[in-house]
N, C-alpha and C positions, 0 to 999 in steps of 0.2 A: 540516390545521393543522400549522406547522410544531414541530418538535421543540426544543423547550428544554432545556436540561444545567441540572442544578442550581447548579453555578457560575454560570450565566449570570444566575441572578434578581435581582438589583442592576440590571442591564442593563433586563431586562424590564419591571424597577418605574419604570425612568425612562422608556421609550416610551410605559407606560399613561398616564403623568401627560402626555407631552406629547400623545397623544390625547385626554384628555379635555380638555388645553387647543384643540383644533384643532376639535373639539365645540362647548365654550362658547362660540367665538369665532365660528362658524359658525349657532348657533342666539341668538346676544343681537348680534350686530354688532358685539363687543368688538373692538378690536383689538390682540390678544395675540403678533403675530409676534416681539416683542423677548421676552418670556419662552419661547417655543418655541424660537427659537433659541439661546437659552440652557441649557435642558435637553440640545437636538440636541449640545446642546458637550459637557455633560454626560455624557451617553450616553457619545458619542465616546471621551473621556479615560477614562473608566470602564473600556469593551470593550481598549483600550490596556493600561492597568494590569493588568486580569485575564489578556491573553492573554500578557503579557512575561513574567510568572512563575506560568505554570502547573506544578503538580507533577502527576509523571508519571500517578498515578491519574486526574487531570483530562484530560490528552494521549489517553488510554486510553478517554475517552467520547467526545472528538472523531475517534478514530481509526474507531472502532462507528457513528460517526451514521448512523443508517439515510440520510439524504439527501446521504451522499458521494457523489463520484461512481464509478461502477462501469466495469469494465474496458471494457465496452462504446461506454461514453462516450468515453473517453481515445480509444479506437481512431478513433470518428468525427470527434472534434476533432484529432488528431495525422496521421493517414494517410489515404493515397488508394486507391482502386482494393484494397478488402481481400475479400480470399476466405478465407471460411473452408472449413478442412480439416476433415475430419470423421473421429471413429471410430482405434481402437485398432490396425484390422484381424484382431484376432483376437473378435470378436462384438459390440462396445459403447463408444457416442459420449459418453464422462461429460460431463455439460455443465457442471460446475462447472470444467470447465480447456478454453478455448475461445483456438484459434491460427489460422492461417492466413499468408499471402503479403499482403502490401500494398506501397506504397511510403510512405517515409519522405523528401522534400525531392524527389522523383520518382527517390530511390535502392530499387529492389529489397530489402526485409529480410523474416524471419519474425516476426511479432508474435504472442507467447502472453501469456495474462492466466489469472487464477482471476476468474470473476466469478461475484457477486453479486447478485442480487434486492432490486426495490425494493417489491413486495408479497409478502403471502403464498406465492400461488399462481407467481411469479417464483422466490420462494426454495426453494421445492417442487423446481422443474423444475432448478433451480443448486445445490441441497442445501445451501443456504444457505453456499453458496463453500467447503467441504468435501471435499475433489476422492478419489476413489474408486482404487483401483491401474489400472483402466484409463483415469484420466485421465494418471494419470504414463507410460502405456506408451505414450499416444497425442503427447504431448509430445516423448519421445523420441523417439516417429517423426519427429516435425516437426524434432528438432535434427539426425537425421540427413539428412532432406531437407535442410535449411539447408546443412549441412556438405557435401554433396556437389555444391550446384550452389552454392557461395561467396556465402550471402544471409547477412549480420550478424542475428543474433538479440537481439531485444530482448524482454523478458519484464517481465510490472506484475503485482507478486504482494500480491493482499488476502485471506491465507484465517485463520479461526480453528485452525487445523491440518487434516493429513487427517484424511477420514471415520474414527472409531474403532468401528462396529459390527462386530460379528459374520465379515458377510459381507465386509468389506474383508478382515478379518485373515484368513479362510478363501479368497482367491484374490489373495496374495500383497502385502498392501498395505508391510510394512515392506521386502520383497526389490526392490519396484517403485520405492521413492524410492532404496532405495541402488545401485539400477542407473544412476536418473539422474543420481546426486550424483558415480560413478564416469565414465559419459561423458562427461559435460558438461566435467569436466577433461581430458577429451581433445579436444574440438571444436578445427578449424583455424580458426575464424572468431570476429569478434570479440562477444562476450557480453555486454550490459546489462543489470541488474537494476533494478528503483525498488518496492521496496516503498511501496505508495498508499494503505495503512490499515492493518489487520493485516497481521502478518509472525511468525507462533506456529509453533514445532517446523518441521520434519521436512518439515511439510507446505510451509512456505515455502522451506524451503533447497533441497527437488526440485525446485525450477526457479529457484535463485541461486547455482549457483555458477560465477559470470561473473568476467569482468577488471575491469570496474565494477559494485558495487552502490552505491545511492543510497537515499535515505528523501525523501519527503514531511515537512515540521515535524513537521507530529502525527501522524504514523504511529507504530506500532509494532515491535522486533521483538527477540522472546526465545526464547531455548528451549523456554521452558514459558509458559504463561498464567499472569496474578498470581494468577488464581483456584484453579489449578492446584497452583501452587506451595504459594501460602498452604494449600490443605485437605492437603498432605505437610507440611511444616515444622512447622502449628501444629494441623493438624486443623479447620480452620477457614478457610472461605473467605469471611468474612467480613474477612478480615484482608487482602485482596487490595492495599491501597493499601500495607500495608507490604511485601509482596513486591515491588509494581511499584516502589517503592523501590531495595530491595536489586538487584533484579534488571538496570537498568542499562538500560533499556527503551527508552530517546530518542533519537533522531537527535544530539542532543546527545554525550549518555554516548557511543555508539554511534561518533560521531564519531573523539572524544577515547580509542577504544581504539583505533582504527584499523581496527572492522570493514567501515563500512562508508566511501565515498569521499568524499561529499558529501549535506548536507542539501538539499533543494529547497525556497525558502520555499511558505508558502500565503497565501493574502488572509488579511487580519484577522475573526478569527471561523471560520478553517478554509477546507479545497478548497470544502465546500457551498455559501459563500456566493458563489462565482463559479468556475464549471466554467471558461471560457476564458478566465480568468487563471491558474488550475491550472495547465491544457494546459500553456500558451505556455511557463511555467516549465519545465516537464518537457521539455517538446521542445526550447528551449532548451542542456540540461542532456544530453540525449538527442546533440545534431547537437556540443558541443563532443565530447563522450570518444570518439563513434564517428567525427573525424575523427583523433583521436591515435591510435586503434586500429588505422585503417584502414593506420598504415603501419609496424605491425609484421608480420614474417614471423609462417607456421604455427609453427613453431616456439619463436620470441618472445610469440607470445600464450598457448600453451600452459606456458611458463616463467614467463611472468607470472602469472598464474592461480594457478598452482601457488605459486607465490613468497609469495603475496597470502593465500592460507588458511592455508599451513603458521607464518607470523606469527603468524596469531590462539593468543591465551591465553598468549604468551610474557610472564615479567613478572623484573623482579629484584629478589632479597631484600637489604634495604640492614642 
């Protein structure tokens, strides 16, 4: 059964009614096509109106929909010929951060993603896209392979942050993202980001700090979680839609500060409702920046780079 957002129920109220018209009409012989198609409009204009002015607490269930689609996905609809790499090399394959070699347009690049589970026992084995300090060590293996035989790396980052138990913190989970946050500003090759649903902490930026980062419409990406936030600020995480407020959370805001480069539309209703019109967009979005990248020197891209984060948070007081 598909998943419904509480926003959406205005929506849902109009499809019952045009089922049970599709019903009636079907068991008395009526013929009701002209009010069915009327609702259908209905509908329509409805899912419009709701989705042009959604507030970010609302962006922030679309971004969660358990039936986005996951990094796995993207891979299969975007690339060809994909091997995945495995393993950190020093004892453990985290599978919440899954990369490898593919081609892109039949261009050689490395593709790394955080994936996510679309059952239980899916999100068990991907730690429900939570990625552990050996997934960040295993990553940086792969930007340094990337970096040594000149493959463009692209990265789709959906995680709720990294893992926060115990055992992360005890075999080096915050020295593992700020190892990658420091290479990755060193790589000679060119660097895409697209956050594809969530984009929370620490755990998103160890694999974005690229020459292009991008958003999805309803993706997210904050520092903290609203939830987060909101149980510091008010003691109460109940209060998460006014965090996600404050906090600047949209592709939009996100935009308009200059963090990230561009938004990526999605179908009406979100990525879920059509995985290969997602794609197209992304790859789209993916084949213009990595052909502008493509003709900067090592040098020029690692200045850009650089250039590109030391901006963020500058502001003037009038």
């Amino acid at each position: 059964m598909a998943t419904v957002l509480d926003f959406e129920k205005p929506i849902i109220d109009i499809q019952n009614k045009i089922e049970e018209l599709r019903q009636l009409s079907e068991n008395s012989g009526l013929d009701l096509e002209t009010q069915i198609a009327s609702f259908e409009q209905q509908a329509e204009d409805k899912k419009k109106e709701l989705y042009s002015a959604l507030k970010p607490s609302q962006k922030l269930q679309i971004a969660r929909h358990p039936e986005r689609p996951k990094f796995l996905d993207y891979v299969n609809l975007m690339f060809t010929d994909f091997i995945e790499l495995h393993g950190d090399r020093e004892g453990m394959d985290d599978r919440a951060i899954i990369g490898g070699i593919a081609k892109f347009n039949n261009r050689p690049v490395m593709v790394i993603g955080i994936q996510k589970g679309k059952s239980t026992k899916e999100n068990l084995e991907y730690n429900f896209g939570m990625p552990q300090p050996q997934g960040y060590r295993k990553a940086l293996r792969l930007f340094k392979h990337a970096n040594k035989f000149n493959l463009p790396i692209i990265t789709l980052i959906d995680t709720p942050g990294a893992y926060p138990g115990i055992k992360a913190e005890e075999t080096g989970q915050g020295g593992a993202i700020a190892v990658n946050l420091r290479e990755m500003s060193k790589l000679n090759v060119p660097v895409i980001s697209i956050i594809t649903g969530e984009g929370c902490s620490g755990g998103a930026l160890g694999l974005a700090v690229s020459n292009c980062v991008m958003m999805l419409e309803h993706a997210y990406y904050t520092v903290i979680s609203p939830e987060g936030c909101a149980s510091i600020l008010w003691r109460d995480a109940g209060k998460y839609a006014d965090a996600a407020e404050a906090l600047k959370i949209t592709s939009k805001d996100l935009l308009e500060l200059g963090i990230i480069d561009e938004e990526i539309p999605e179908p009406l209703g979100g990525a879920h409702k059509d995985y290969n019109e997602t794609a197209a967009s992304m790859k789209a979005a993916i084949e213009k920046y990595l052909n502008k990248l493509s003709n900067l020197s090592y040098d020029e891209l690692r200045a850009q780079r650089y250039d590109k984060f030391r901006k963020m948070g500058k502001f003037i007081e009038v």
